[in-house]
N, C-alpha and C positions, 0 to 999 in steps of 0.2 A: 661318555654320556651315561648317568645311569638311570636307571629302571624310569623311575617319575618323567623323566624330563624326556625320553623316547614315548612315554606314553600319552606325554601334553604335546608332543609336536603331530603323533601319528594322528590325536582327536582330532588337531585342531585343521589339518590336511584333510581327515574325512566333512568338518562340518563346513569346511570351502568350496566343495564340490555340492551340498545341498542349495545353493538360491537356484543354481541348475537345475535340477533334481525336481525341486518344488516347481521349476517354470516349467518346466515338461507336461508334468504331471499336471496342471492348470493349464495346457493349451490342449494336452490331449482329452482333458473332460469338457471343454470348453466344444473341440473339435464332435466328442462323442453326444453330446446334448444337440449341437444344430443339425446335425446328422437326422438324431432324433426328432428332431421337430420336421424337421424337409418330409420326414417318412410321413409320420400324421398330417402333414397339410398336404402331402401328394392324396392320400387316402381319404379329402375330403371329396364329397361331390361338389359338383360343376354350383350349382345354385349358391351352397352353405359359401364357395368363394367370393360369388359375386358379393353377398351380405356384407364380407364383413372384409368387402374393398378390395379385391385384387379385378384387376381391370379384367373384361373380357378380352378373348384372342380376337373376335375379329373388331375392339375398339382399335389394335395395333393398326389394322389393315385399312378401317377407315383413318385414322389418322397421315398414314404414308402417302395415301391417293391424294387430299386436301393441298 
């Protein structure tokens, strides 16, 4: 085997391993953004929830009784 053609197999072996590499890399920023948001909408008050539509806790309680 020489020089060239060890060099186009070893690339071509590293760039097989990258859709991997890239899908990682896209669920772990994917995973690091909802993370971030969960943080910010935890840190909102009770009111600013109701506004902009997350159900109150005790709408759950009256719904279960019904």
């Amino acid at each position: 085997m020489s020089t060239n053609q060890h060099i186009t197999s070893s690339s071509s072996q590293s760039l097989a391993a990258l859709p991997g590499f890239f899908s990682l890399r896209a669920r772990a920023w994917a995973a690091w953004k909802r993370h971030r948001n969960e943080r910010i909408l935890e840190n909102l008050s009770y009111d600013t929830l109701k506004d902009i539509g997350f159900p109150a806790v005790d709408d759950a309680v009256h719904k279960t009784e019904q």
